[in-house]
Structure formats: C-alpha cells, structure tokens
C-alpha positions as CSV (number, residue, x, y, z in Angstrom):
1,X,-13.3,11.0,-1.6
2,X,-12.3,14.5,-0.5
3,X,-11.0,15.3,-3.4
4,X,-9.5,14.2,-6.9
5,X,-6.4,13.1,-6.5
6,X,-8.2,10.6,-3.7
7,X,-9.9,9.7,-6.1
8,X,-7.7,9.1,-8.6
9,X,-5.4,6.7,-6.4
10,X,-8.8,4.8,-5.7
11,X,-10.1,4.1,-8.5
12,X,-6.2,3.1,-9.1
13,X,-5.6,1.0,-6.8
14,X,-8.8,-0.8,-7.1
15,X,-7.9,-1.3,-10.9
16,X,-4.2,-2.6,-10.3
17,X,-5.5,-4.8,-7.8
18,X,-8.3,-6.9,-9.3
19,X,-5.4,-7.4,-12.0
20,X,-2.7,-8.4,-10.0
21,X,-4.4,-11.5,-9.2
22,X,-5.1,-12.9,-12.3
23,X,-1.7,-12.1,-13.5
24,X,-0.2,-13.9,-10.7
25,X,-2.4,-16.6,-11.1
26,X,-1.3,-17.3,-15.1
27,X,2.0,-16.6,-13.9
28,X,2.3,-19.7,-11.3
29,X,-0.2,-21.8,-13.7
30,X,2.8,-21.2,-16.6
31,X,5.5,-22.2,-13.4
32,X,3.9,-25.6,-13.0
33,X,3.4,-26.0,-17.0
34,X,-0.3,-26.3,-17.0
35,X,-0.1,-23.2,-19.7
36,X,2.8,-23.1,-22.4
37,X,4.1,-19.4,-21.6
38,X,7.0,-18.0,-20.1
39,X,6.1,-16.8,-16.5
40,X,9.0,-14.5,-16.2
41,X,7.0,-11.8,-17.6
42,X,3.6,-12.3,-15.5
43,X,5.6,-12.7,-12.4
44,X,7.1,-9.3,-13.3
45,X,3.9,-7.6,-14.2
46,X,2.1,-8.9,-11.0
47,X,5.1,-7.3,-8.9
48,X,4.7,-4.2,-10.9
49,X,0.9,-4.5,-10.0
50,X,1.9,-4.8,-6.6
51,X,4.4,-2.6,-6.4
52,X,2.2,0.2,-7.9
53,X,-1.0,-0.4,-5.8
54,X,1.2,0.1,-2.7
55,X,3.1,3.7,-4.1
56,X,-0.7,5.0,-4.4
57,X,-1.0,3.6,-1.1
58,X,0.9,5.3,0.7
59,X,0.4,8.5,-1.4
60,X,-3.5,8.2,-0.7
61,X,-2.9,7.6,3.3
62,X,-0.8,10.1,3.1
63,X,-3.0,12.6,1.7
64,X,-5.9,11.6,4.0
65,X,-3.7,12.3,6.8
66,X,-3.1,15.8,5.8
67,X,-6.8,16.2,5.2
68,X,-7.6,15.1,8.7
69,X,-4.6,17.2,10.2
70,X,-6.4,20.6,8.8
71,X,-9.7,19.3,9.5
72,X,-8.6,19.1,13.2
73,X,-6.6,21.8,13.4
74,X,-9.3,23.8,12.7
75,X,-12.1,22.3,15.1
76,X,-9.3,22.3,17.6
77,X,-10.0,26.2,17.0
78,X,-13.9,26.2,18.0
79,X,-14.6,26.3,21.6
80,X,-18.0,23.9,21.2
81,X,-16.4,21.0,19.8
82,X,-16.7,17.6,22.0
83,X,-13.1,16.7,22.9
84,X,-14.9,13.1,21.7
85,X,-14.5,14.7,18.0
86,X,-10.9,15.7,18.4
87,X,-10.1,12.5,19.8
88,X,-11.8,10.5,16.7
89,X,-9.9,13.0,14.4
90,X,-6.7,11.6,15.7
91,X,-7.8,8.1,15.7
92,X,-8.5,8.5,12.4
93,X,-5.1,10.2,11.5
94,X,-2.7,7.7,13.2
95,X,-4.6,5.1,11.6
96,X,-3.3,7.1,8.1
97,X,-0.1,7.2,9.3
98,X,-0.2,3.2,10.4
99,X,-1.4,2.5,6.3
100,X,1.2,4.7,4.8
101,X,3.9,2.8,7.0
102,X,2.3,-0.4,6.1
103,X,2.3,0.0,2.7
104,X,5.8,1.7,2.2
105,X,6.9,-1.5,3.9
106,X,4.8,-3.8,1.4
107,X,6.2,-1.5,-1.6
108,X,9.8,-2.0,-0.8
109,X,9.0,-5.8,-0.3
110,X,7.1,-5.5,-4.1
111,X,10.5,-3.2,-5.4
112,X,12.7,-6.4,-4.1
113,X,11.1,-8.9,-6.9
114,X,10.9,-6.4,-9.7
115,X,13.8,-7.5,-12.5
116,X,17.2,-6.7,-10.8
117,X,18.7,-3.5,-11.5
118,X,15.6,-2.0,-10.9
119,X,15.9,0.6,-8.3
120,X,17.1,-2.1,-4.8
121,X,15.1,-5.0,-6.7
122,X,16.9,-8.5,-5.6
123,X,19.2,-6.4,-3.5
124,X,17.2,-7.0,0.1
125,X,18.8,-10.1,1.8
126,X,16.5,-13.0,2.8
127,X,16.3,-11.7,6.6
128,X,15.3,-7.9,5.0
129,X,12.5,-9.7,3.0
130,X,11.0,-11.4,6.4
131,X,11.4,-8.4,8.6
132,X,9.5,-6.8,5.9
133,X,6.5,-9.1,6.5
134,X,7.1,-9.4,9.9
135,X,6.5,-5.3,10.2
136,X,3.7,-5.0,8.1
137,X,1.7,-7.8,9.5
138,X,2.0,-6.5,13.1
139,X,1.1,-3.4,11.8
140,X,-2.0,-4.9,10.2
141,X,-2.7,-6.6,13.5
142,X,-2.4,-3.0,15.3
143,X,-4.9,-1.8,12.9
144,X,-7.4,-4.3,13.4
C-alpha cells in the first residue's frame, strides 16, 4: 500500500473479516439450538464486524482515490504521457469512487442490525433494507 493508513485499513479489514464469519456462524448455530448460547450477542458482534470492515472501506477507497487524483493531476502536467495512462488513471479512480459508494451502502445496511438506539440501527424500513441490496449489488455488477 501507498502508505500507512492503507495499510492500516488493510490489514483491518482483512482481520474483521476472517472473524465476522465464524461469529456469524456460532451465532445462527446457537439460533437453531445446536450450541447452548444466547445468539443475541454473536449476531451483534458479527454486525459490528460488518459494520466496521465497511467504515474502513470506504475510508480506504476513499483514500486511494485521492492518491490516484494527485497522481494524475500531475502526469496530466507532463507533455510525454500516453493519453492511455491518463485514461487508466481514471479507470482506476472511478472504480474508488464505485467501492466507497458500495460500501457506504453495505455500512448503513450493517448500522440497520446493530442493537436499536444505535445511531439509525432498526430504524430503515424493510423497502430501505432491499434498496440497500439492490444498489450495492448493481454496483458490484458495474464493477465486474
């Protein structure tokens, strides 16, 4: 990564991640009884997880964007450059712009299912919840 805070929201987001699914996973196994806990608390951590992973995900996208802005501002400046290169640049930094989008969508979805009184959490009527989805998966489609 470019620099440390990159870094940082990496290695972060990698982290919450790889635990989200586990947690999710006891969480539905104590739902259907096959583990004598109370899944109130795993469902919550697992939206936290969630919740999280996305906040850093937007932060990093958005970072990456501003990196890719200066860097092509300032081949913008050079006569020699390959309009090719230019073009790629901003390729590259709509595609930012498309993740951070993507994933502010998927956090306020994750903010939704966090206990209530949390910031909007269980505030987001049922059609808010699907036009959530609905955005971020055509998003995701765009991007692939």
């Amino acid at each position: 990564e470019p620099d440390k805070f990159l870094s940082f929201c990496g290695v972060a987001v990698n982290a919450l991640d790889q635990l989200y699914y586990p947690v999710e996973h006891i969480a539905w196994a104590a739902d259907c009884k096959l583990i004598p806990l109370n899944s109130e608390r795993w469902w919550t951590a697992s939206s936290v997880c969630w919740a999280l992973s996305m906040y850093l995900m937007v932060l990093k996208s958005l970072r990456h964007h501003r990196i890719i802005h200066n860097i092509r501002k300032n081949i913008a400046q050079m006569r020699e450059v390959p309009r090719e290169n230019i073009l790629a640049l901003s390729t590259l930094q709509r595609n930012e712009m498309l993740t951070a989008v993507r994933c502010l969508l998927d956090f306020v979805h994750a903010v939704h299912w966090l206990p209530w009184g949390f910031l909007w959490a269980g505030k987001l009527k049922q059609w808010h919840i699907g036009l959530l989805g609905i955005l971020s998966s055509l998003i995701s489609l765009c991007q692939s």
